[in-house]
N, C-alpha and C positions, 0 to 999 in steps of 0.2 A: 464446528466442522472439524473435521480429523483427514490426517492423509497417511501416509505409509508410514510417518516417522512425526507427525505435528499433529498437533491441538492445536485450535482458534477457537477459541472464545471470548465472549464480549469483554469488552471493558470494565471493571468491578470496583470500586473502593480501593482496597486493599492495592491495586496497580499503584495508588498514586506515585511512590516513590519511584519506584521503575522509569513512569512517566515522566515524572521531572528528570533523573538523570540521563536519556534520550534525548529531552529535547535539547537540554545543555552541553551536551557533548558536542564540542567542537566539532570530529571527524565524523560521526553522524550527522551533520548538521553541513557539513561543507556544501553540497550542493544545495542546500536547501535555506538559505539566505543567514545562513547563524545559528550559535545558540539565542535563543528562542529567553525572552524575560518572563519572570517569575509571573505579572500579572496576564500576560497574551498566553502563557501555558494550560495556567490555573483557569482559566476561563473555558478555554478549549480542553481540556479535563471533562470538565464537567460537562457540554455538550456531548460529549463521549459514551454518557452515563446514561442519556436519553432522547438518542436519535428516531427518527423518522423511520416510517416503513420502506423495507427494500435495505435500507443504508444501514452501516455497520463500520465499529471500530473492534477490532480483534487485537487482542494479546496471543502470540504466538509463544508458544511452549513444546519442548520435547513429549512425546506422548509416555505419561505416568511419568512428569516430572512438573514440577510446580513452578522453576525455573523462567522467569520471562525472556526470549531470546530477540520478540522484538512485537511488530506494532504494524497489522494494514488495515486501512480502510476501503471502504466504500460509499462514498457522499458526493453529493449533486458540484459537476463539475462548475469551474470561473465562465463558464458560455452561456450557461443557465439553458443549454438544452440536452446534455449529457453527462453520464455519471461518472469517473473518475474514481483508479483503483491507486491508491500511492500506500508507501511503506515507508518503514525506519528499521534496522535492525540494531543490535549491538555489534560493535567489531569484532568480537571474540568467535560471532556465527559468520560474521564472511566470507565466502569463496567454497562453503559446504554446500549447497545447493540449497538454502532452506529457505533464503527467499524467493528462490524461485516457485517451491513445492508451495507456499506458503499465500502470494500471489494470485498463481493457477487457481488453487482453493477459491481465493476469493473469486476470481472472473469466472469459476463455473457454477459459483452460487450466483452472482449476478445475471449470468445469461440464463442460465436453466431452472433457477428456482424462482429467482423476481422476474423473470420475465426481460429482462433489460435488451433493446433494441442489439445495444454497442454498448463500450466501455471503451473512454479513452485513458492513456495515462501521461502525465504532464513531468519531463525531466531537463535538466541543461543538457544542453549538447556536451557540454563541456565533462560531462556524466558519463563516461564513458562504461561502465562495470554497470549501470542502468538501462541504459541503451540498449548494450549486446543482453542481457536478461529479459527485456519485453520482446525485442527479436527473438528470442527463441521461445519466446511463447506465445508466437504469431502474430504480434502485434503488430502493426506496420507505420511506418510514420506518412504524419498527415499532413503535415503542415508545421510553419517555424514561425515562431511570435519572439518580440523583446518583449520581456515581461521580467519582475524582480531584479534590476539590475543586470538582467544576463540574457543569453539567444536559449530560445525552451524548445523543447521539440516535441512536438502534441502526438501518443501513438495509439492507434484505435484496432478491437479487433476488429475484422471485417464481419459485415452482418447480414446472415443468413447465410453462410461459406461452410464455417463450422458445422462439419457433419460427427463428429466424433470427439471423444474426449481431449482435452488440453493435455500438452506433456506435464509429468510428477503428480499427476491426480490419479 
């Protein structure tokens, strides 16, 4: 997938390193229960490598740059009856808009191409710089679970509403 300024494409080999330093960074990793051990990464790696249809793990990149600037998915939500779009970036991309562009990418390949009813997305409340990013890309909060340790706040786009393209796509 490509947008105005990114490349996503699939997860490949050659990522692994990238990989691991993402999952182990502390301030990538604050909301999202830790750095992440060597054998729960490595595993989840390689799931990466050969997922299911519909679902997708993408290495985002500057477009004509080889550079990895971060990491969204799209795999079968903890509800077991919807899919879930989460992310990681590097710090050095923060506050550029590029997860946002990067995201978008993804929920308009899941609504428009796989077909996907909704897409929710799962973050802490406590997430704030997450939060206001699914907000502006119409996602709306659905509901509030204790789950990992912390209050999550489940955001879905609404389904069948979306008449037109997502903002940065």
């Amino acid at each position: 997938m490509e947008t105005d300024r990114l490349c996503l494409r699939p997860v490949i080999w050659r990522d692994f390193w990238f990989y691991c330093r993402l999952m182990s960074h502390p301030d990538v990793r604050r909301h999202l229960g830790g750095p992440v051990t060597w054998r729960r990464w490595y595993s989840r790696f390689r799931q990466h490598l050969t997922r299911q249809e519909g679902s997708g793990a993408w290495v985002v990149t500057l477009t004509g740059s080889g550079g990895a600037l971060g990491l969204v998915e799209l795999t079968p939500h903890k509800d077991g009856k919807d899919w879930e779009v989460s992310y990681q970036f590097r710090p050095s991309s923060w506050g550029q808009g590029m997860a946002r562009e990067a995201v978008s990418a993804a929920i308009k390949h899941g609504l428009e191409d796989v077909g996907l009813a909704r897409i929710v997305a799962e973050t802490q409340s406590a997430n704030t710089a997450s939060c206001r990013l699914l907000g502006r890309l119409g996602l709306v909060e659905s509901h509030r679970v204790h789950r990992f340790g912390a209050e999550q706040i489940i955001f879905t786009t609404q389904p069948n509403v979306r008449k037109k393209p997502l903002p940065g796509t």
